[in-house]
N, C-alpha and C positions, 0 to 999 in steps of 0.2 A: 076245573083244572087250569083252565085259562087265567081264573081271578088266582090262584093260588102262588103260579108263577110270579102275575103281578105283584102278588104281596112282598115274594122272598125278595124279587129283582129291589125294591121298594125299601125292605131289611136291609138288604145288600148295601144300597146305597146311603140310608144311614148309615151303617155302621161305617162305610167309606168314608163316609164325610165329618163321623165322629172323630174315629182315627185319624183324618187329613188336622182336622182342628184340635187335636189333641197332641199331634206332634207340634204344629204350629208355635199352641201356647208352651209347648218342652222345650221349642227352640228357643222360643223368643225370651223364656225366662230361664235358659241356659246363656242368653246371648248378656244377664244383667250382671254383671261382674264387679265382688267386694275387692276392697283394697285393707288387707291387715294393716293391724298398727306399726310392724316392724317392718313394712316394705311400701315403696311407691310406685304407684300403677302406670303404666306408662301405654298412651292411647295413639298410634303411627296410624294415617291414613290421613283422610279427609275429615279435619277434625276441626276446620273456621279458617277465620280471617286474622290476621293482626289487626292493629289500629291503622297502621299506614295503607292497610288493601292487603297483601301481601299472605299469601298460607303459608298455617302453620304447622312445624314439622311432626309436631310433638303435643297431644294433653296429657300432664303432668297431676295428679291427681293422690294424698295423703289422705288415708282415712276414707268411709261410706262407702256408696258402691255408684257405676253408671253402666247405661246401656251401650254396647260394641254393638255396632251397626253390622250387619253381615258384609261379608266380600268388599266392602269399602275402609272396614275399621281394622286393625287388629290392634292386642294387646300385649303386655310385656309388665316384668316386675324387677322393681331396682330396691337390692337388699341396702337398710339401714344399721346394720350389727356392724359397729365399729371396726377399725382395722387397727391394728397395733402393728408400727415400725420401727425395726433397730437402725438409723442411721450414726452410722460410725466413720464420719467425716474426721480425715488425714490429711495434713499438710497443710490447713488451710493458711494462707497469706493475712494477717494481722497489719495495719497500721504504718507499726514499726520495722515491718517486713520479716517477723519472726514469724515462723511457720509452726503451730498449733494443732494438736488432735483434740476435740470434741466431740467423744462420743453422745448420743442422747437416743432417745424412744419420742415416739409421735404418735398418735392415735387419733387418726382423719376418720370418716363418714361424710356418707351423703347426705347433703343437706337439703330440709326441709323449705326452706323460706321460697317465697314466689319469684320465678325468676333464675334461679341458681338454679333448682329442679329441670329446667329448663335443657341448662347446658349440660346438667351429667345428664340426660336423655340424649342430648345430643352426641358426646361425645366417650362417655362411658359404660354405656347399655351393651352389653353381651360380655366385656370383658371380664376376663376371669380378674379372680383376688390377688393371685399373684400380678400379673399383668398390669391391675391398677396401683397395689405396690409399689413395682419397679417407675411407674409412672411419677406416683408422688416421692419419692427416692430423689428422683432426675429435680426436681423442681426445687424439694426443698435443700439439697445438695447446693444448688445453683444461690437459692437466696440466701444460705447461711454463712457459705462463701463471701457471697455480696456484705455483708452485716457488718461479716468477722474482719472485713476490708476495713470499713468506717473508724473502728474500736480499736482503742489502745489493749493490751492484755491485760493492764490494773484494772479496767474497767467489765472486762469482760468476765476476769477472778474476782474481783468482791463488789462488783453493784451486778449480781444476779436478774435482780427485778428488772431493770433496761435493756440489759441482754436478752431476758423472756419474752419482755414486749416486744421486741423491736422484729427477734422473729417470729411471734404469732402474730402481728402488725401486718409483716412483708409475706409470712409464707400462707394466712389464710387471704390473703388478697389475689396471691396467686392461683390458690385450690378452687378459689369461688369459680374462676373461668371454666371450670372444668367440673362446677358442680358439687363440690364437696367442699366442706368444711373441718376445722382443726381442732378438736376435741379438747387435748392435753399434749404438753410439751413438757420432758424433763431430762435436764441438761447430768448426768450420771459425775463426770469429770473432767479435768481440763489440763491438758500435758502439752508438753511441746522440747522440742527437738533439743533447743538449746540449754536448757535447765533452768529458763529466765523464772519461770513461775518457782521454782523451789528455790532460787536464790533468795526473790521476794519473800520465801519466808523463812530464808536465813537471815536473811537484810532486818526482819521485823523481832526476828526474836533475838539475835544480837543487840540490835536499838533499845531492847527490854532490857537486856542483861548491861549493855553499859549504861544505860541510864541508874538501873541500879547501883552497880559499880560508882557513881559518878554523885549519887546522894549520899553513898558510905563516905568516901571520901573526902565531901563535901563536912559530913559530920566532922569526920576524923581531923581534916582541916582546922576547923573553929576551934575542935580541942589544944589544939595544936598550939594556934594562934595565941590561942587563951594564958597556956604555961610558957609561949617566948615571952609574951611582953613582959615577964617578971628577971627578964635578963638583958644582957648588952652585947651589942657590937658580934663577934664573928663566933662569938660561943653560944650567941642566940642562934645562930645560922647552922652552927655546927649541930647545935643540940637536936632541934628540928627536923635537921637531916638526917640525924640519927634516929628517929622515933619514928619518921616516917618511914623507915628504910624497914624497922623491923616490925611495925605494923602490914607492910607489905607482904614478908616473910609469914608472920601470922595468917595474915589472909591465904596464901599460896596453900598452907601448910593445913588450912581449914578446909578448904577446896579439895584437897587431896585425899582426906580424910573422910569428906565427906562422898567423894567419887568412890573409895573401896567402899563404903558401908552399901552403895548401890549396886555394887559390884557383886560383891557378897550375897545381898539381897535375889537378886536374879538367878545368880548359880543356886540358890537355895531352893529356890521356886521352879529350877529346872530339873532338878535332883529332886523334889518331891513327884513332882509331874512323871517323871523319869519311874519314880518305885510305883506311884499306882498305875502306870500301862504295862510294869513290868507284873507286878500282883494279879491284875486284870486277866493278863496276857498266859498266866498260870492256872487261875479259875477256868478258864474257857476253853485252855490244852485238856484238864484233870474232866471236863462236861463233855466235848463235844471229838475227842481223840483228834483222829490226823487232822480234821477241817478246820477245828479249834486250835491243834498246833501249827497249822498254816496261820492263823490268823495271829498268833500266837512272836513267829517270827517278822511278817509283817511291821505287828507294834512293835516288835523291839528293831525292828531297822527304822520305823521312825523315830523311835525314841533317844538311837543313837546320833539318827542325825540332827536331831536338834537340838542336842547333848553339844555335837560338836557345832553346829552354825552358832550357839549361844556362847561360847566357849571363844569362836573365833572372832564374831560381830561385839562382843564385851569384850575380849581384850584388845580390839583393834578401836573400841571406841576410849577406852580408857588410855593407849596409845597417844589416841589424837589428843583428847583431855591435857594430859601430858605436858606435850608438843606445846598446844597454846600455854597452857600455865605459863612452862619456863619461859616462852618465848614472850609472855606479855610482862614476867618477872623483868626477864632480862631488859627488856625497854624500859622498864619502872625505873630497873636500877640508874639504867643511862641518862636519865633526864633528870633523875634526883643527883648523880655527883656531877651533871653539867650546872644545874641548879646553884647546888655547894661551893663547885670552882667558882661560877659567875658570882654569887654575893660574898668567897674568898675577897676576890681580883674587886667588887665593887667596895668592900671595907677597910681594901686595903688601899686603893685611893684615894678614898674619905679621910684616912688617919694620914696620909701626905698631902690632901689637901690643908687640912687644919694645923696640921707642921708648917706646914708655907704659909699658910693666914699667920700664924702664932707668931712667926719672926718679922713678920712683915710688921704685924700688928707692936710690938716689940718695936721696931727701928722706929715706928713711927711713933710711940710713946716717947723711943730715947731723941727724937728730932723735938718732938713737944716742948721737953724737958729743956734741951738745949737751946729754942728759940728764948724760952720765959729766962734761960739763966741770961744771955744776951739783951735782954733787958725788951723781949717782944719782937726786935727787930732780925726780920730772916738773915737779912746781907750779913747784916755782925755774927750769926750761928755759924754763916756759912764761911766767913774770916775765920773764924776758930775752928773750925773743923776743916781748914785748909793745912793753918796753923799749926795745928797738930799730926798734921799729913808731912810736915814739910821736908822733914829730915829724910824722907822717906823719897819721897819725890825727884829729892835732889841728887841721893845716892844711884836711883834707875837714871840718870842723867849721865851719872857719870859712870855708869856700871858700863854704858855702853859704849866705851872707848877706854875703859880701864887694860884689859885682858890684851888688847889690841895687838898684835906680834908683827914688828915693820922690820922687816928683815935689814934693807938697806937704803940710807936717804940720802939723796946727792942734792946738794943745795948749792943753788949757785948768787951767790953775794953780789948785790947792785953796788956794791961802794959805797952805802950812804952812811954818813958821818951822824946823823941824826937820829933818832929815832930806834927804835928795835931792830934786831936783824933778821936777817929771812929767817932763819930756824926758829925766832921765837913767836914772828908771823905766822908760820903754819902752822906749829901747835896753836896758837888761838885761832887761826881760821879752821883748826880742826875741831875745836870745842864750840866755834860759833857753829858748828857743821850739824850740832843736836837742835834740836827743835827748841827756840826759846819759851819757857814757861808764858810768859805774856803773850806770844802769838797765837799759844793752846787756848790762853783763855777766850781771847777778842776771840775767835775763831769757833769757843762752844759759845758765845753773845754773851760773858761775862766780863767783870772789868778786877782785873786784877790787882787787890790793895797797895799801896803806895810804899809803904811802910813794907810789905814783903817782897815790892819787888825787888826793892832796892836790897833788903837782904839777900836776897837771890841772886844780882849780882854780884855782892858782896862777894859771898860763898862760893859762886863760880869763877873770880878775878882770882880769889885763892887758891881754888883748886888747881887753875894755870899755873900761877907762881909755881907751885911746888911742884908740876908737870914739868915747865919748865927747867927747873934745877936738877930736874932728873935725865 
C-alpha cells in the first residue's frame, strides 16, 4: 500500500513536470513570432544598444520571424498596404504671385529600408489611416506650397516632368522623417484664379492662327508683287490696293462660310443625339411603364437642355467668330487705304520732284547753250542775259515813281542864275532816290558792263527830261 502511494505520488509528479515542461516549450514557441510580407514587426522593450552606447527604442524587422522575450519585449505590426490621397491644394502663391489650384492624388506607404523603419516605429505605430492621412496631407500641402513658390506657371503647365520631380524630390524627403515613403504622384489639373493659364492657350493658339494668317498673306503678297511690277507709278499702287482689298473680302467671306458649315455640323449632331434618347426614351416607357416613363422624361429634360446649351454656346460662339472677323476686316481695310493714301501722297511727290528736276535741268541746258553761244565765256552769257533783261529792269525802275500822286510842291528858288532850278533838282533828286542799277550790282559782287551802264544812264537822263517837261 505504501509502495503503491509511492508510485502514484511518483506519476503524479511526472506528469507535473511533463505538463510544467510542456507548457514551457507552448510558451516559448508561442513567444517566436513571424513577420508577414505585407507588414513590419515592430519589437519595443529592451531590444540593444545603438552604436554610440545609447538604447534602442524600437527592432524593426521585414520578413522571417524572431523571439519576444517575455515581460521585457513586446511586440506590434506596421501595415505596408499603400495609402492613396486626394490632395486638392487651392490658392497656392506661384512665382509670379498668381495664385493657382493643383489638385493631384499621392500614394505614400511605409517604408522598408533600414533606418526609415525606424522613425515610422517611432512616430507612426498605433495611428489610425485616417490620422496618418491627415498627417501626410499637412506635409505635403506645406512642400508643394513651398515648390509652386519657386516656379513660374509656364513652367509648372508644360515641363510636367520638373514639376513631378521636384515634388517627389522635397515631399519623400520629408515622409522619410516620419518613416514612410512616396509611392506615386499624379498632378489631375492645373487652374488658377486669374485665367493666366487659359489665356496661355489662347495666346498659343492665336500665334497658330496668325502665323497662318501671315504665310497666306505672305503668299498672297508675292502674287501680288509679281502682277504690279508689269505697271507704273500710282496705278501700280492703286491696282494692288485693290486686289488686296478684295482678297481680304474673299477671305472674310471663306471664314464665314466656313464657321456655318460648323455650325450646321453641330446642330445636326445634336438633333440626332436628340432623336435617339428621344427613341430610347420611348422603348423603355412602352417596357418598363411608369419607372421607364420616369426615366423616360428624365432623357427628354436632358436632351432638351442640351438642345438649348448647344443652341446657345454655337450661337454665342459664332457671335464672337463674327465680332473678330469684321473687327480684324475692318483693320485690314484701315491699313490698306492708309497704305494707298501714303504711296498716293509718296508719287505724288515723286512726279513734283522730277517736274522740279526737269526745269531745272531745262535752265541748265538753256545756260549751257547760252555760255557755248557767248563764245564759252560765263561773264559775256551773263552780259546777254542782263541784256535782254534790260528793258525790263528799267521800266520796275521807273514804275516806281511813275503812279506817284504829289498833291502839292512849294519850292522855294535860291536865285541862282546858273544851273537848273530847284524844281528841276528835285525831280532828279527824286529819280536819284531809286536805287541805282550799278550799286545793285557792286553790291551782289558783280561788275556791271560799261557799255550798259552808260545805257542805263542814258535811259534814265531821259526818262528825267520828259519827267521834267511834265
Amino acid at each position: 500500500m505504501f509502495l503503491a502511494i509511492n508510485i502514484g505520488d511518483v506519476i503524479g509528479i511526472i506528469i507535473a513536470v511533463v505538463v510544467i515542461v510542456f507548457s514551457f516549450l507552448v510558451f516559448i514557441i508561442s513567444r517566436i513570432k513571424k513577420c508577414p510580407s505585407d507588414k513590419i514587426m515592430v519589437i519595443s522593450g529592451k531590444v540593444g544598444k545603438n552604436e554610440d552606447g545609447t538604447s534602442k527604442s524600437s527592432l524593426c524587422i521585414h520578413g522571417g520571424a524572431k523571439f519576444v522575450y517575455p515581460f521585457i519585449q513586446s511586440y506590434s505590426f506596421l501595415d505596408l498596404t499603400p495609402i492613396s490621397l486626394s490632395v486638392d491644394l487651392k490658392s497656392a502663391l506661384s512665382r509670379q504671385n498668381i495664385r493657382i489650384d493643383v489638385p493631384s492624388t499621392f500614394t505614400v506607404g511605409v517604408s522598408t529600408e533600414s533606418g526609415i523603419m525606424q522613425n515610422a516605429a517611432e512616430r507612426i505605430l498605433g495611428l489610425r489611416t485616417q490620422e496618418i492621412q491627415e498627417l501626410c496631407k499637412d506635409i505635403i500641402f506645406g512642400q508643394m506650397r513651398l515648390i509652386i513658390a519657386t516656379m513660374e506657371i509656364e513652367e509648372i503647365n508644360t515641363d510636367r516632368d520638373k514639376f513631378l520631380e521636384a515634388v517627389s524630390y522635397n515631399v519623400e524627403s520629408e515622409l522619410k522623417k516620419i518613416g514612410l515613403r512616396l509611392i506615386n504622384v499624379n498632378v489631375t489639373d492645373i487652374n488658377d484664379e486669374s485665367g493666366y493659364i487659359e489665356a496661355l492657350g489662347k495666346e498659343a493658339a492665336a500665334k497658330a492662327i496668325n502665323d497662318a494668317k501671315k504665310s497666306v498673306a505672305e503668299k498672297n503678297r508675292d502674287g501680288s508683287i509679281g502682277e504690279a511690277n508689269a505697271l507704273r507709278d500710282q496705278r501700280i499702287n492703286v491696282a494692288i490696293a485693290n486686289s488686296k482689298a478684295i482678297e481680304g473680302e474673299n477671305e472674310s467671306l471663306a471664314k464665314i462660310s466656313q464657321s456655318n458649315a460648323t455650325r450646321r455640323e453641330i446642330e445636326a449632331e445634336a438633333l440626332r443625339k436628340a432623336v435617339v434618347a428621344e427613341k430610347t426614351a420611348e422603348a423603355r416607357a412602352k417596357e418598363e411603364a411608369y419607372v421607364a416613363e420616369q426615366q423616360a422624361e428624365l432623357a427628354r429634360a436632358t436632351r432638351e437642355k442640351a438642345t438649348q446649351e448647344a443652341d446657345i454656346i454655337v450661337a454665342t460662339q459664332i457671335q464672337k467668330q463674327k465680332r473678330e472677323l469684321e473687327a480684324e476686316a475692318t483693320a485690314e481695310e484701315f491699313r490698306r487705304k492708309a497704305r494707298g493714301e501714303a504711296d498716293g501722297i509718296y508719287a505724288k511727290m515723286e512726279a513734283e520732284a522730277r517736274g522740279a528736276l526737269e526745269i531745272l535741268s531745262k535752265q541748265a541746258d538753256g545756260f549751257t547753250e547760252l555760255v557755248k553761244s557767248a563764245g564759252g565765256n560765263a561773264e559775256d552769257a551773263v552780259k546777254l542775259l542782263i541784256a535782254d533783261k534790260l528793258e525790263n529792269l528799267i521800266a520796275i525802275q521807273v514804275e516806281a515813281i511813275k503812279n506817284l500822286k504829289i498833291d502839292k510842291i512849294t519850292v522855294w528858288d535860291s536865285g541862282a542864275k546858273e544851273g537848273a532850278s530847284s524844281t528841276s533838282n528835285f525831280i532828279s533828286s527824286l529819280m536819284k532816290s531809286i536805287p541805282p542799277m550799278k550799286e545793285l550790282f557792286n553790291m551782289a559782287g558783280m561788275d556791271l558792263p560799261k557799255y550798259l551802264g552808260e545805257e542805263v544812264e542814258k535811259k534814265l537822263a531821259e526818262t528825267v527830261e520828259v519827267e521834267k517837261t511834265k
